[in-house]
Every structure is written in C-alpha cells, then in structure tokens.
C-alpha positions as CSV (number, residue, x, y, z in Angstrom):
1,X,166.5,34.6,148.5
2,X,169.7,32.5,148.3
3,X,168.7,28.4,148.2
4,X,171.8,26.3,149.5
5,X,171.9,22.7,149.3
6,X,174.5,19.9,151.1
7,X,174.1,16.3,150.7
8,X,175.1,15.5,154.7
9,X,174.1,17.2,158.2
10,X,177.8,17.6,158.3
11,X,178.0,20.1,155.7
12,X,174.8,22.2,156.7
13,X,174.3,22.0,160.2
14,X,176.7,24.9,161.5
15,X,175.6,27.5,158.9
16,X,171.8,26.9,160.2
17,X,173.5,27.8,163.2
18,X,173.8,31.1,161.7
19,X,170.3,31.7,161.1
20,X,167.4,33.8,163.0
21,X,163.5,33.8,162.6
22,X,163.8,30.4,161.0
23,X,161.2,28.3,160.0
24,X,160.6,24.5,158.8
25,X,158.7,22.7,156.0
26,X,159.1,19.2,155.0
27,X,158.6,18.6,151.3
28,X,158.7,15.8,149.5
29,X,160.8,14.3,151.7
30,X,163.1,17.4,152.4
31,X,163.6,18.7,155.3
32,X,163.5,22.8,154.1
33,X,165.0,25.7,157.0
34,X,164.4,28.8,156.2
35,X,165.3,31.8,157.8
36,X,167.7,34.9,157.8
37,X,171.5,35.3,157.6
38,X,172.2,39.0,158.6
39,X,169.3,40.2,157.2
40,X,169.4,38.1,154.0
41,X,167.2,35.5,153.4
42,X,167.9,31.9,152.7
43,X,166.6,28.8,152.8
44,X,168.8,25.8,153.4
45,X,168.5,21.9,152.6
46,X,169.9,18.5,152.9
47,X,169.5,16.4,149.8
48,X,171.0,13.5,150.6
49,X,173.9,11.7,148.4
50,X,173.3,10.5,145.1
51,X,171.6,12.8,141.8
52,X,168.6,11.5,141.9
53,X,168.0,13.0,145.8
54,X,169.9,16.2,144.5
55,X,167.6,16.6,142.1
56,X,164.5,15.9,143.8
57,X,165.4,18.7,146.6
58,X,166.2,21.4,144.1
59,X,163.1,21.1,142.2
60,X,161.4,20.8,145.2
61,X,163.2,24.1,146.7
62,X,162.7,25.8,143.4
63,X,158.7,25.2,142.8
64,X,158.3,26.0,147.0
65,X,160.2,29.2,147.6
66,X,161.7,30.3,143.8
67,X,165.3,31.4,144.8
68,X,166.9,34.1,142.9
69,X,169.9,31.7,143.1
70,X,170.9,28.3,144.0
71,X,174.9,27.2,145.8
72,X,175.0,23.5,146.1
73,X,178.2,23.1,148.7
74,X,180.0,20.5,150.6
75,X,183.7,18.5,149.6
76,X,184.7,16.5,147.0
77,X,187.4,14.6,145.3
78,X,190.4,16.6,143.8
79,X,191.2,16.0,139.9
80,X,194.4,18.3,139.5
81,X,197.2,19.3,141.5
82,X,196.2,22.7,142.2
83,X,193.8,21.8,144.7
84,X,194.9,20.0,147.8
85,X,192.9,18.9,150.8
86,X,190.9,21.9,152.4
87,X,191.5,24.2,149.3
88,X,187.8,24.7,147.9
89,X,186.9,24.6,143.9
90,X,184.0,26.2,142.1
91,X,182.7,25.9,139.6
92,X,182.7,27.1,135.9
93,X,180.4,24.7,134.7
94,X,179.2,21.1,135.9
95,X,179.3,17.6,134.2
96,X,177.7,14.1,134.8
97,X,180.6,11.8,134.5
98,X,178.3,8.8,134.5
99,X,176.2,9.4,132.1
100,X,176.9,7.7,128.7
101,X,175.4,7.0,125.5
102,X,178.5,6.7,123.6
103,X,176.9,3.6,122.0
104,X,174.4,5.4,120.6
105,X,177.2,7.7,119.1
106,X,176.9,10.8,121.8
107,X,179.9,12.3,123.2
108,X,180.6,11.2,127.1
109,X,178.0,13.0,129.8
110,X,175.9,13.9,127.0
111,X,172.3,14.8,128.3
112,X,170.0,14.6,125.5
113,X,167.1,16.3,127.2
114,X,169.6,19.8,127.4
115,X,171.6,18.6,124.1
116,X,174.5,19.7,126.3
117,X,177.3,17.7,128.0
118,X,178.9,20.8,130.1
119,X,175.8,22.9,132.3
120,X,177.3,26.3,132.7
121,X,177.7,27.8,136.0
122,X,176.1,31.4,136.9
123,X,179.7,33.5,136.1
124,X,178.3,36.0,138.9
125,X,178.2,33.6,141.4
126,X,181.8,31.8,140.7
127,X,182.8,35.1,140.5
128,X,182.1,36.1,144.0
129,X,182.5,33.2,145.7
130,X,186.0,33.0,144.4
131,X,186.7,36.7,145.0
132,X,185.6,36.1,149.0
133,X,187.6,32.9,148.7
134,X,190.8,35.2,148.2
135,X,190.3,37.4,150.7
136,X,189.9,34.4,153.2
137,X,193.5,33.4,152.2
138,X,191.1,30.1,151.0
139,X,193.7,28.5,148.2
140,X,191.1,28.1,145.3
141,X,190.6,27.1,141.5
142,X,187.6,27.5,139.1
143,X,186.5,24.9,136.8
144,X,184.2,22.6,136.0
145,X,182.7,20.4,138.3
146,X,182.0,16.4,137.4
147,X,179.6,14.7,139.5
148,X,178.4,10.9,139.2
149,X,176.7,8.5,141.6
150,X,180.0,6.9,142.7
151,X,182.4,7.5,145.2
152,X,186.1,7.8,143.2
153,X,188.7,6.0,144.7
154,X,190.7,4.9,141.8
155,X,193.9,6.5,140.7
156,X,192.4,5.2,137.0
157,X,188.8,6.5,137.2
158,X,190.4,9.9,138.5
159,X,192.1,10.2,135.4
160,X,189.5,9.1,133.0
161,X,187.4,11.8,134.4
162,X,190.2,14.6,134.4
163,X,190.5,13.9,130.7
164,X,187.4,12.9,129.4
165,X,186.0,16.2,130.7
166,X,188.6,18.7,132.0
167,X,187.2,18.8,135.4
168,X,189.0,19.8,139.0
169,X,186.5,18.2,141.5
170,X,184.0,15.1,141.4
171,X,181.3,14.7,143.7
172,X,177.8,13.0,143.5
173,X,175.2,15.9,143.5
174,X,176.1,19.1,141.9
175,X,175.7,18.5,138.3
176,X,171.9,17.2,138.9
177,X,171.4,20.6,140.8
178,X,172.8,22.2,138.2
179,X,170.7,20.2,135.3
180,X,167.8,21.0,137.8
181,X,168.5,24.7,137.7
182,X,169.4,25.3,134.4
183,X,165.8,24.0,133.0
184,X,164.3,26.2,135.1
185,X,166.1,29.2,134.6
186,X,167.9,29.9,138.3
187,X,171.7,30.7,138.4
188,X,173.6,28.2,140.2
189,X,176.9,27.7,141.3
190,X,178.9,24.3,142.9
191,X,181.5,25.2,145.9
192,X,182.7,22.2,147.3
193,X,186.0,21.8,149.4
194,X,188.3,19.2,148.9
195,X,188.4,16.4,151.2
196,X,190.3,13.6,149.1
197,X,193.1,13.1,146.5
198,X,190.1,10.6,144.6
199,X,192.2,8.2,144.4
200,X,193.6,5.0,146.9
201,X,193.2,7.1,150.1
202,X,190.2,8.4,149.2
203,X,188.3,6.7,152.1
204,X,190.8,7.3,154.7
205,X,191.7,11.0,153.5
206,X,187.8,11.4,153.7
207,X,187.1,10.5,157.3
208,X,189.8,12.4,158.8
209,X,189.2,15.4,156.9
210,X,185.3,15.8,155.7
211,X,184.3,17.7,158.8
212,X,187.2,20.0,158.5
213,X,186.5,20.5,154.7
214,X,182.8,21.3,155.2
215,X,183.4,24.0,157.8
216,X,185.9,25.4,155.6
217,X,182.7,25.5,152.6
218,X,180.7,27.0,155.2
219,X,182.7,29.7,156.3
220,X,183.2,30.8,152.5
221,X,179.6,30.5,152.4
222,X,178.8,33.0,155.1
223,X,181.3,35.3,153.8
224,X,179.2,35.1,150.8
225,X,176.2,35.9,152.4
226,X,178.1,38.8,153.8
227,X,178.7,40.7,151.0
C-alpha cells in the first residue's frame, strides 16, 4: 500500500478521481480515502497546511493502515534556477528551515529528538519518481527539500534558506512527514511542483499557477502508480 498526502483539495482531488472500490474513514480529524489505482492500493489524505497538521495525518495514516511507503506531494517555492514554474523537485532528503536552537549552540534545523538536521529521503522512491519524471518530458531536479510553517515571499529569506541548507524547494509540510516517517521506519519521499519563484511574486505566481502545478504532481504521481 502506497499512503499519499497533499495539504489542499487542490492537490488531491483529481487523483481520487482515479480510484475504484474506495472507501472512507475519518481519523483524528483526517478525512482518509482508500481505494485502488489499477490494481494497486492506496490510501490518500489531506493534511492541511502547516507541520503540525502534516504530522498529525501521517502518524495517523501510519498507526491506521501501515503503508509500505509514504509520497507527500503538492507545489512549492523554487530555491535555484534549475527549477522553474511547473518543473517538479524531489527530494533527496528534507529539512525544517524553521527550526532553530542555534542559541543553545545546535546547527540550523537541528532536531534533537533525531540528532539530525537533514531526514533522508527513501533513494528508491526519488529514484523512480524522477525516472517517470523523464520519461514524462517533466523538467526535474533532486534535492533536498526545506519546509517551515511560513509562506516565502522574500528574495532574502529565499536565500537564507538556499544557503543555510542547500535546498531546491520550500514548502510547509514535507519535512514533518518526513520526521513522521523516519521515526517510524516507512520510506518516504517529497514531490512537489513548483508553483512560485519564493520570492516578491510569490503570491501572484501562486494563484495563477497552483492548480496547474498540482495536476502536473498528480500526473507524475499516477505514472508512479503505474509502474
């Protein structure tokens, strides 16, 4: 069983289409739909935006149905040039941007509880999702990931966090998905298309383009499934 997570309707709602023999179960909050995708089973959720509702659903979704593997999806800010608006990244590994206890003498995105700062990605799953990326003609990088509970739209915070921790993308979910999964021992990966440069057009980038973004996740996604 493949568990796939998006924090909006927008970014879930057409691959549900997709799916036969389905069935619903709401818990803790979450709205779980289950069902089949050619065959394959999968169940399907929306978080919500924000870690803390990212990481409620994928415990949730984890203790409920077990997964063998867990792809959070949606868009998200680009950090480098190589990914423009509708390419897709995915990720190597995921960071928390946000968290910091530098003070205290621990390097940014440190999260004591893992004693990591960078949550590696299943390399099976980047693997493949990149490798059906290609053969969609879907212009892709891999990377890592950074997600924080802020929307970037500052040419200075886009920086910071293309420094601080090498990362391609930002976003606001995948990293507690990942922190999720990686403490309980499921592979994960993070595929998010690009929506906005992260930066002073952020907002209007993202409304004209998130619903073009998330359909071009989603058919990446069911190519996945696919194969």
């Amino acid at each position: 069983m493949i568990g796939i997570i998006a924090a909006m309707n927008v970014e879930m709602e057409s691959l549900r289409g997709f799916l036969t023999d389905t069935r619903e179960e709401t818990v803790s909050g979450v709205r779980f739909v289950s069902g089949l995708f050619e065959g394959r089973e999968v169940v399907t959720a929306v978080c919500g935006i924000g870690k803390a509702a990212a990481a409620l659903c994928a415990e949730a979704m984890i203790l409920t149905y077990r997964p063998d593997a867990v792809i959070n999806t949606g868009v998200a800010g680009t950090l480098t040039p190589a990914l423009s608006i509708g390419s897709v990244a995915v990720s190597t590994a995921v960071v928390q941007h946000d968290m910091d206890t530098t003070a205290l003498g621990d390097p940014a995105g440190y999260i004591s509880g893992l004693d990591l700062v960078r949550i590696p990605a299943d390399p099976v799953l980047s693997g493949q999702l990149d490798a059906c990326a290609r053969v969609l003609g879907i212009r892709t990088a891999s990377g890592v990931i950074a997600s924080g509970d802020q929307f970037i739209s500052d040419a200075g915070k886009k920086r910071a966090i293309a420094e601080t921790f090498g990362a391609i993308a930002c976003e606001m979910e995948g990293a507690a998905i990942g922190q999720v999964c990686y403490s309980n021992g499921v592979p994960f990966c993070v595929l998010r298309a690009i929506s906005d440069g992260a930066d002073g057009d952020s907002s209007s980038d993202y409304s004209a383009f998130v619903e073009t973004a998330a359909a071009r996740s989603v058919k990446l996604l069911c190519a996945f499934l696919r194969e």
